[in-house]
N, C-alpha and C positions, 0 to 999 in steps of 0.2 A: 544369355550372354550378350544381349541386346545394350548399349549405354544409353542413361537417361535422354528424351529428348528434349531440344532445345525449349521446347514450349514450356517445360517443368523448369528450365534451371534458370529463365529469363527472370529479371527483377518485377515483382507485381506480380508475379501469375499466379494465376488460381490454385488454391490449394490444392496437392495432390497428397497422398499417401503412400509413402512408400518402405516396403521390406525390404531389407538385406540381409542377409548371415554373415558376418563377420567372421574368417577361419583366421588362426595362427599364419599369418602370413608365410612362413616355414613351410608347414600342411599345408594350404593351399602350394605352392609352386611344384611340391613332393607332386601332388596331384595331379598337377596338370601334368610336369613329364608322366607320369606313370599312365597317365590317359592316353596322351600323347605315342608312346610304346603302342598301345593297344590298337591304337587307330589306324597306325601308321603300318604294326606290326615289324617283326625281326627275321620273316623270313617273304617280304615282297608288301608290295603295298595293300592294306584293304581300301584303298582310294578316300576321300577327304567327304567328312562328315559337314552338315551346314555350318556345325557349332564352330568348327575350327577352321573355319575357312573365311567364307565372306563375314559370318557372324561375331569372326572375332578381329576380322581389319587386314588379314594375311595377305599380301600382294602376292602374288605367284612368284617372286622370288625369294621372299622372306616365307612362305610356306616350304619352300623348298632348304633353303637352309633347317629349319625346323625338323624336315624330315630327314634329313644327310645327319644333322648331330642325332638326332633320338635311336636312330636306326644304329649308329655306329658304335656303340657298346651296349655290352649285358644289361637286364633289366637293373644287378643289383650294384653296379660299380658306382659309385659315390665322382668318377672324374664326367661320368655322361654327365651327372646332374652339375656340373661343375661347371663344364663345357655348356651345359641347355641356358644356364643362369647368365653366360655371357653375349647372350642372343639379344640386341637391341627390340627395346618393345615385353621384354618376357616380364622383367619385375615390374610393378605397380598396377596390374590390371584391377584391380578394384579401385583404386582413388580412380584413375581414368575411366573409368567406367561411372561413374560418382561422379565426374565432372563433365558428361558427356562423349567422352571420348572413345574410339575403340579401343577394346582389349592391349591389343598389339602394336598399339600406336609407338613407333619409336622415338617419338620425340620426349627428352624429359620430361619429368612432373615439374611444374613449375613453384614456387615458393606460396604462392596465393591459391594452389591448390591442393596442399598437403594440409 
């Protein structure tokens, strides 16, 4: 969950190679709260994984947000994911991440990067 580095995404630079998986963007976010549950847990924390923390841009307040909605309803209520989608930074983490950027970056996508 690393985003490309600048040295890849500058004009002229060396060719690189690079994989992605593309999921349903749908799937992906299902995924991430559903991970998110798990990491966070529903009955106390299991404390914060690399992935979801520094690795995906989380400031210690927006991790914390993250954890207050994930935690705060059933794995299977359709309003938690509802609630998690309105988390600044949660949609677009693949173009951001594509465009250099952290996962969680709250600032919109910009029209020159979709």
């Amino acid at each position: 969950h690393e985003p490309l580095p600048p040295l890849v995404l500058r004009p002229g630079a060396v060719a690189f190679r690079v994989v992605t998986v593309v999921r349903e963007p749908r799937q992906r976010l299902l995924s991430t709260f559903r991970f998110l549950q798990q990491v966070f847990g529903t009955n106390g924390t299991k404390g914060c994984w690399g992935c979801c923390c520094a690795g995906w841009g989380l400031s210690a307040a927006l991790r914390t947000t993250y954890f207050r909605t994930v935690r705060a309803f059933p794995r299977d209520a359709p309003e938690g994911l509802r609630a998690f989608l309105q988390i600044p930074g949660v949609t677009g983490c693949q173009t951001k991440m594509v465009m250099g950027r952290a996962c969680a970056d709250p600032s919109p996508i910009a029209a020159n990067e979709s």
